[in-house]
C-alpha positions in Angstrom: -26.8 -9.8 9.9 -30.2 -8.8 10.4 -31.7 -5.5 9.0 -35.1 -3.8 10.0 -37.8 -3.8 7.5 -37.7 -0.9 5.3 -38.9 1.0 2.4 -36.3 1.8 -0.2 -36.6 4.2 -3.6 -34.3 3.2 -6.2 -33.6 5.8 -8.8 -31.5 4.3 -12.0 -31.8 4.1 -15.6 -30.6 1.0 -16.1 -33.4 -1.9 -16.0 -30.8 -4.7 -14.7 -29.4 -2.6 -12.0 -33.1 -2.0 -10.8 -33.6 -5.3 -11.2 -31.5 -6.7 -9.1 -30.9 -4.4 -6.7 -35.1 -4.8 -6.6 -34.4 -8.8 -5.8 -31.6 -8.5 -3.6 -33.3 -6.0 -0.9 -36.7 -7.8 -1.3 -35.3 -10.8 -0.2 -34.1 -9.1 3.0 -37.5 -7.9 3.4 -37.3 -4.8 2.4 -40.3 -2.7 0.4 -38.7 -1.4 -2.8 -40.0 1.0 -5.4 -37.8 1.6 -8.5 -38.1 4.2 -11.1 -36.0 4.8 -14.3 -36.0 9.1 -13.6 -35.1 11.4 -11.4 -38.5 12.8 -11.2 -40.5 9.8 -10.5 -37.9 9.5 -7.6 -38.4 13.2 -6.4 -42.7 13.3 -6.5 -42.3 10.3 -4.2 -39.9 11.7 -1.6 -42.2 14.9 -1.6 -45.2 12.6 -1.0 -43.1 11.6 1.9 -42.5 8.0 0.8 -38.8 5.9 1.8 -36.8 5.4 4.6 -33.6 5.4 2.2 -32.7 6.6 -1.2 -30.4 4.8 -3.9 -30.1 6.9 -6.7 -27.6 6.8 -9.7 -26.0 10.1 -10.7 -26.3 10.7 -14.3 -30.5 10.1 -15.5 -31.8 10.8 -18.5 -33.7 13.8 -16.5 -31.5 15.0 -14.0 -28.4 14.6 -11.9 -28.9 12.6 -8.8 -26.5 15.0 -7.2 -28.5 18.2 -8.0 -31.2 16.3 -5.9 -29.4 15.8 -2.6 -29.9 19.8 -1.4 -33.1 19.7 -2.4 -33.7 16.3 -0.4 -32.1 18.3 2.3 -34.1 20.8 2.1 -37.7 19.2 2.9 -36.7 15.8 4.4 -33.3 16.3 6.2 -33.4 12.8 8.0 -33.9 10.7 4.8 -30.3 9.1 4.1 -28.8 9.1 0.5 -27.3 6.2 -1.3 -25.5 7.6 -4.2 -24.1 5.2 -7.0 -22.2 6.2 -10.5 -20.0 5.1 -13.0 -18.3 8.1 -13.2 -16.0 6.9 -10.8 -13.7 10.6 -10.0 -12.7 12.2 -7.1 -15.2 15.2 -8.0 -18.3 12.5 -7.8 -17.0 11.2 -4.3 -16.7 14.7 -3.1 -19.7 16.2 -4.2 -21.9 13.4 -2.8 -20.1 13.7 0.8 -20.7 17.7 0.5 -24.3 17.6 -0.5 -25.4 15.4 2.5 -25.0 11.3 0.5 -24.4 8.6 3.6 -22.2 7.1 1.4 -20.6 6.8 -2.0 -20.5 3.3 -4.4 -18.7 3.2 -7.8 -19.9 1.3 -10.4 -19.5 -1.5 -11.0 -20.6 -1.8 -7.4 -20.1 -5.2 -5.5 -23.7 -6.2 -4.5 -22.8 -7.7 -0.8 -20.8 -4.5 0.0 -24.3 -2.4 -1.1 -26.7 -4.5 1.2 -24.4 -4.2 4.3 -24.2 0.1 3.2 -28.1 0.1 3.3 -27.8 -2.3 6.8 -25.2 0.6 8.0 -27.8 3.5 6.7 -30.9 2.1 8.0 -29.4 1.4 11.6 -27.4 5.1 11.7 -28.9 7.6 13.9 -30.4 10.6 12.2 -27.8 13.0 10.4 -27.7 16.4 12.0 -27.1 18.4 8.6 -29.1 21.9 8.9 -26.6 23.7 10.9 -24.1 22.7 8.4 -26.2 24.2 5.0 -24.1 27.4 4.4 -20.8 25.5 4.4 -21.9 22.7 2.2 -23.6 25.3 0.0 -20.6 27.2 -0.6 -18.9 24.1 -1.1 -21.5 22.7 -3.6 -20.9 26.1 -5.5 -17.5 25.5 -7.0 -16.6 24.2 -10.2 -13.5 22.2 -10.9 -12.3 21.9 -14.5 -9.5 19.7 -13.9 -8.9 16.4 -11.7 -6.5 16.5 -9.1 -6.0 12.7 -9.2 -6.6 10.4 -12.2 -8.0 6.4 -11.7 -10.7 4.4 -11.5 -9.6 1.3 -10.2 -10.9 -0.2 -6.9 -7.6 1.2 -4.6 -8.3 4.6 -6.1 -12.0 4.8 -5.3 -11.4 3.5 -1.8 -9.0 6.6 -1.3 -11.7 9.1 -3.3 -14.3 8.0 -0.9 -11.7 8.5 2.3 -10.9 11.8 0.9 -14.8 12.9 0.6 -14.9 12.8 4.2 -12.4 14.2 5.2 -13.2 17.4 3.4 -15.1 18.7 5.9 -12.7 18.3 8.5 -9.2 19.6 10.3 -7.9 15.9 11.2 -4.4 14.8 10.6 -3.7 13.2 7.9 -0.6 10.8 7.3 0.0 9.8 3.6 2.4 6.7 3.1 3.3 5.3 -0.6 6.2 4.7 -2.4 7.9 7.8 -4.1 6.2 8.9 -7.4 2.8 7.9 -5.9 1.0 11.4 -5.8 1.3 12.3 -2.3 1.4 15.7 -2.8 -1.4 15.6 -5.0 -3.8 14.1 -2.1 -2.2 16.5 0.0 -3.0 19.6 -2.5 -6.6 17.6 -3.1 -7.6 17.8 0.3 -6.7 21.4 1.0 -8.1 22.8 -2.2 -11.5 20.6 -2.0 -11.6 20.8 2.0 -12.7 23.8 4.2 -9.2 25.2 4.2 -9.4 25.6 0.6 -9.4 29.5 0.9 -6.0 29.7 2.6 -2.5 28.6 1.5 -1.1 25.8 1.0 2.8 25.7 2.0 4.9 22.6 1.5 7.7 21.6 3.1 10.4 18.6 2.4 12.3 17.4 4.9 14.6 15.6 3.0 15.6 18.7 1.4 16.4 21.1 3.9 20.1 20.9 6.2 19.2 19.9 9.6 20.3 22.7 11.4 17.8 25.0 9.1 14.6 22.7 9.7 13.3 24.4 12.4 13.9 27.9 11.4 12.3 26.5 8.7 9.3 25.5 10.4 9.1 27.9 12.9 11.0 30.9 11.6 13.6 32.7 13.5 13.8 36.1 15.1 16.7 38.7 14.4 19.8 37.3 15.9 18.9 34.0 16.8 22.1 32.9 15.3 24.9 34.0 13.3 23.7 34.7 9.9 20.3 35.8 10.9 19.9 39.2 9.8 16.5 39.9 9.9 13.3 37.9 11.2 12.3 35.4 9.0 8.8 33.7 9.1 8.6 29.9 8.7 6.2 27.5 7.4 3.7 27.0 10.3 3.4 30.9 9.9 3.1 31.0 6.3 0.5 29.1 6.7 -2.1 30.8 8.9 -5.7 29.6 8.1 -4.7 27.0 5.7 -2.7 23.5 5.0 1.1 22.6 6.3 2.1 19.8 4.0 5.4 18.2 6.1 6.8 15.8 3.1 9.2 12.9 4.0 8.2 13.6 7.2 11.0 10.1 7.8 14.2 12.5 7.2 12.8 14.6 10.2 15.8 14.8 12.6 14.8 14.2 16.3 15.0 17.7 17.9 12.5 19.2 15.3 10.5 15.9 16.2 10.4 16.8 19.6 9.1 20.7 18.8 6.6 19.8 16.1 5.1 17.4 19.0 4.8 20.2 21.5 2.9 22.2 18.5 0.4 19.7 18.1 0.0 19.3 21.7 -0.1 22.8 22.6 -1.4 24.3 19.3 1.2 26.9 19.2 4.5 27.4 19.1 7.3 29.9 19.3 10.4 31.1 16.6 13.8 30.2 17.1 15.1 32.8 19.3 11.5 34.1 20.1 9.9 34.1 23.4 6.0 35.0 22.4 3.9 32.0 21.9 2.2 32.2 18.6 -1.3 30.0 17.7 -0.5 27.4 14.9 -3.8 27.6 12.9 -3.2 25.1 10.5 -4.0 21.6 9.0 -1.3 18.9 9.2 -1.0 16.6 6.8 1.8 14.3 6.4 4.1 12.2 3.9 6.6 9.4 3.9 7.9 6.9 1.5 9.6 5.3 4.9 8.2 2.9 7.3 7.9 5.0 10.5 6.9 1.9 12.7 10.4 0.4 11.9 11.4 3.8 12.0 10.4 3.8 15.9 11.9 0.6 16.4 15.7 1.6 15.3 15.4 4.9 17.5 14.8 7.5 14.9 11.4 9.0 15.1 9.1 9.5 18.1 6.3 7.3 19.1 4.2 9.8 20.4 4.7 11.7 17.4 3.7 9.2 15.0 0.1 8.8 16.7 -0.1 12.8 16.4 0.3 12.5 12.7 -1.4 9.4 12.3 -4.6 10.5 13.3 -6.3 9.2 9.8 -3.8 7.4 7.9 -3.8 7.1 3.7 -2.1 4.6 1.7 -1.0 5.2 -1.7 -0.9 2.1 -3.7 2.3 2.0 -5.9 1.2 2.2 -10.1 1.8 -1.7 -10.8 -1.2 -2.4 -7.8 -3.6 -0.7 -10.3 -2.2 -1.3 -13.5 -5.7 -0.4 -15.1 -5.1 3.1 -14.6 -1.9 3.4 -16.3 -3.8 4.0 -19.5 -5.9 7.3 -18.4 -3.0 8.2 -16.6 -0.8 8.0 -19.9 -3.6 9.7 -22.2 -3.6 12.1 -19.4 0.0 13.4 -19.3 0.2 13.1 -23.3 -2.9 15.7 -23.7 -0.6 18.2 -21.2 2.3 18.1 -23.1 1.0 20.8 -25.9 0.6 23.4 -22.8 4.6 22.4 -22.7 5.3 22.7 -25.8 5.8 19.5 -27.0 4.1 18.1 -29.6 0.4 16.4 -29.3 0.8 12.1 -29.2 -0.8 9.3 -29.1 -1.3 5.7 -27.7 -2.2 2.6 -30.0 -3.4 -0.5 -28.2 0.0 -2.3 -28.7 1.1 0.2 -26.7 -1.1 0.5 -24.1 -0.8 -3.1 -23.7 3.5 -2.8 -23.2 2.6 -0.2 -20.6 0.4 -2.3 -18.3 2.8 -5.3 -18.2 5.3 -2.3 -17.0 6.4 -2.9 -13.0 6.6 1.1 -12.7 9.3 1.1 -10.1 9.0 4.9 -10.6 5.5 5.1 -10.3 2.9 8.0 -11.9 6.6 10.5 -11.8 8.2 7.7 -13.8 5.0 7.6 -16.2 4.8 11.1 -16.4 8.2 11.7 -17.3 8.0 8.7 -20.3 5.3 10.9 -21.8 7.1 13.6 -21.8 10.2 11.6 -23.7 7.6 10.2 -26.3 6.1 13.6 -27.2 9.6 15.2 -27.2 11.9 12.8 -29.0 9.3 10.9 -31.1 8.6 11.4 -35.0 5.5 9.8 -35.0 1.9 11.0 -33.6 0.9 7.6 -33.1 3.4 5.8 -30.6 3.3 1.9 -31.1 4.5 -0.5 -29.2 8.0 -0.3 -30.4 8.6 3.1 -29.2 7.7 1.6 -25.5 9.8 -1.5 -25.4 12.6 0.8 -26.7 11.8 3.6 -23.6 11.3 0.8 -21.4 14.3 -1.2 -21.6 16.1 -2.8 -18.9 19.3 -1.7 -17.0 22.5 -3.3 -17.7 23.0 -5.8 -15.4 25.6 -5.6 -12.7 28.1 -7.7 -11.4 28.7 -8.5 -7.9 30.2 -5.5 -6.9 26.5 -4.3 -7.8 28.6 -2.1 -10.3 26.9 -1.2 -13.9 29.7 -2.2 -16.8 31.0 1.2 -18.2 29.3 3.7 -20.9 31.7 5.1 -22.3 31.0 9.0 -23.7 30.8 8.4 -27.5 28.0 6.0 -26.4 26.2 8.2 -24.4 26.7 10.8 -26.7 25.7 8.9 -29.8 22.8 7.6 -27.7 21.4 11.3 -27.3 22.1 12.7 -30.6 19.9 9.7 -32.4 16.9 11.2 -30.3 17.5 14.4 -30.8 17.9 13.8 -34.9 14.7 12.2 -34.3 13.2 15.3 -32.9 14.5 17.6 -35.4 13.7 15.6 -38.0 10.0 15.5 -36.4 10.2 19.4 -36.7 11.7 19.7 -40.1 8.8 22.0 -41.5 8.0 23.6 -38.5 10.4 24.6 -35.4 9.2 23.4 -32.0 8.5 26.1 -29.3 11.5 27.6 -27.8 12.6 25.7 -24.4 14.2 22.7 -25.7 17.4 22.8 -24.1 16.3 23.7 -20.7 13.8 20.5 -21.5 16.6 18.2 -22.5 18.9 19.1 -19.7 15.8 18.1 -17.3 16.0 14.9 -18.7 19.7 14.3 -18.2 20.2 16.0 -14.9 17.4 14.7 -12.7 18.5 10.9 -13.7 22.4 12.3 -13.4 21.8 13.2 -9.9 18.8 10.6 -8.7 21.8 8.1 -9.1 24.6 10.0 -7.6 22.4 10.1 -4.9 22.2 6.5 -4.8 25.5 5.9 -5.3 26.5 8.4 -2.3 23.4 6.6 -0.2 21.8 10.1 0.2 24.5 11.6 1.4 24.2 15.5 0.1 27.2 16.6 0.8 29.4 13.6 -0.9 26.4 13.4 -4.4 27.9 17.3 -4.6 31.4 16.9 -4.1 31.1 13.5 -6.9 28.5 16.1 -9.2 31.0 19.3 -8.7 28.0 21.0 -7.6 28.1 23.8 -4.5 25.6 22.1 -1.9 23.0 24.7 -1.7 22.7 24.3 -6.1 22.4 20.7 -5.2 19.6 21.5 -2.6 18.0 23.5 -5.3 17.6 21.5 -7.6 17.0 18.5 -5.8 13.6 20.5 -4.7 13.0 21.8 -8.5 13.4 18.7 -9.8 11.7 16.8 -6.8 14.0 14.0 -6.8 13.6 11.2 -4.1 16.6 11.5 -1.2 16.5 7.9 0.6 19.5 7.6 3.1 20.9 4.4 3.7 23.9 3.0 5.6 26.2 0.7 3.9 26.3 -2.6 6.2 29.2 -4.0 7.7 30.6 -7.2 6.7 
């Protein structure tokens, strides 16, 4: 593809990538001035020099994002190429709210830079100075912590999707396994978007009896049905001004399908038992571990719904697609567990290694939760390799019946009780903090009923009666412990 001729400032301090960034765009016919500072770049942009900036982040004499306001400021048409190896969601966000055209993480692919500066030169001047006082404000805050943790290529693909959609009130559908992060993209978008001032109210659909979901959603007035008291508001209400996060939006069942289609059509809606219409002023974003398109096919979710919620779709990649995140997702979760309780741990490379050749059927939850075993039922501050394989183990296999051979309890018992000496003896000086036995219960009870669930194929109502559970208390803590409900239907021979 052809480009226009072009001069080009490139700001890095790294020779090579000057270098041949310098070669590459020459060869396309381009002018190109390099300099190893910010400042060299800036007295030439106030000279009124460029048609397009490339400018790394972190120089030895300023932050290429502290520049973009100021580029702004006195030359609001020049476009903004910003590159770093710092490679967070923070970055990609931060370049999208100070005015960059686009984000690249390094290591950058060179082909995919040429055809951004092709797609910069031959954009149409950005309209930005009606925008300043929201980007400001934006540009103001300061984040401590990192909603989402990775730096492989699938993550910065979804960091630079996110960056711009901060700015706006689209739809937003989130597919990916369970134990992906959805919520967190969901909670990362509201809290780093323009919304970020209002609430955020989640809502699982996989969670909630069918007849309740859309009092639920919509709330109810005072005798809408037998049991209803008082007026009760619902979710869209809640949230007023802010985010409506619709989880395993899949499990929806087709009535509430039909209403939450006439809300996004209509933009309002009414209670259950209500006749005012009230204005839904809220962002929609989605989530599903299902597939909705085969979904569509079998009868159980709305086609015209789907293309409401699907307005900007977002795909999760499970943890074994970017297996070379799994170890700052692991230092990650260890460094938490002290604010837990737990006691602090660490990774050696052995380690590390028997983690990455892990398939992660559970995902980041499944991660998460092994660090939280490790720093509760390990001796050792260092964990090795051992300590992994033994975590990691594989299930019994079953036999055709797809039935696991029998544990009895004296095995399961014995089983816990050598962890739990392990702990102790861990903590022979020194007592842990107090908590332990609501922790050790978590860790029984949310595998206890994740598999009666299986076993019952999602049903609620027959995982309670096999758990001796009331089915609200089930409810409960299938939302507390945020346990995965997948229905199935047992096929006929």
């Amino acid at each position: 593809m052809s480009q226009r001729a072009a001069s080009i400032l490139i700001a890095d301090d790294d020779r090579a990538i000057r270098t041949v960034l310098g070669h590459a765009l020459t060869r396309l016919g381009h002018s190109v001035r390099s300099t190893g500072t910010a400042a060299g770049l800036w007295r030439w942009i106030e000279d009124g020099e460029g048609d397009l900036v490339i400018t790394d982040v972190v120089m030895p004499d300023d932050n290429g994002l502290d520049l973009l306001p100021r580029i702004r400021k006195i030359r609001p048409d020049l476009r903004v190429i910003v590159m770093s190896a710092q490679n967070t969601l923070l970055t990609a966000v931060k370049a999208s709210e100070r005015g960059a055209f686009e984000y690249l993480p390094k290591p950058f692919d060179l082909n995919e830079l040429v055809a951004t500066v092709g797609k910069a030169l031959a954009a149409p001047a950005p309209g930005v100075k009606e925008q300043e006082g929201e980007v400001r404000q934006l540009a103001e805050r300061n984040e401590d912590t990192l909603p989402l943790i990775g730096r492989s290529p699938a993550m910065q693909e979804i960091y630079r999707v996110l960056a711009r959609l901060m700015g706006t009130d689209l739809t937003v559908m989130i597919t990916g396994e369970s134990g992906t992060g959805k919520e967190l993209v969901a909670r990362a978008l509201h809290d780093y978007g323009k919304r970020a001032e209002g609430p955020f109210v989640a809502i699982n659909m996989a969670a909630i009896p069918r007849e309740l979901i859309e009092s639920e959603l919509f709330g109810h007035e005072k005798g809408a049905f037998t049991g209803a008291t008082v007026r009760a508001t619902g979710r869209f209400e809640q949230a007023q001004g802010g985010t409506l996060f619709l989880d395993e939006i899949g499990d929806m069942p087709l009535e509430a399908q039909t209403r939450l289609l006439r809300v996004l059509q209509e933009g309002e809606y009414t209670t259950v038992g209500g006749r005012t219409p009230i204005q839904a002023n809220v962002r929609i974003v989605a989530a599903t571990h299902r597939d909705l398109r085969q979904l569509i096919r079998q009868g159980l979710f709305r086609e015209d719904l789907f293309y409401r919620l699907n307005v900007v779709p977002i795909r999760l990649p499970a943890l074994r697609e970017r297996r070379e995140d799994v170890p700052d997702l692991a230092r990650h979760f260890l460094a938490q567990m002290p604010a837990e309780g737990l006691p602090s741990k660490h990774l050696d490379a052995g380690a590390i290694t028997r983690l990455q050749a892990y398939s992660w059927p559970g995902n980041v939850r499944e991660l998460e939760n092994l660090c939280r075993r490790l720093a509760a039922l390990y001796v050792e501050e260092i964990i090795g390799a051992e300590a992994i394989d033994a975590e990691l183990a594989e299930p019994p296999m079953v036999d055709g019946d797809g039935v696991a051979p029998a544990v009895d309890d004296e095995n399961l018992s014995s089983a816990v009780e050598r962890h739990l000496s392990a702990y102790f003896n861990a903590h022979k000086d020194e007592l842990p903090a107090s908590g332990l036995h609501e922790r050790v219960l978590r860790e029984v009870e949310r595998p206890l009923i994740s598999l009666s669930l299986r076993a019952t194929r999602g049903n609620q109502i027959r995982a309670a009666e096999l758990l001796g559970l009331n089915r609200n208390t089930l409810r409960k803590k299938i939302r507390e412990l945020d346990i995965p409900v997948i229905r199935s239907v047992r096929s006929e021979p």
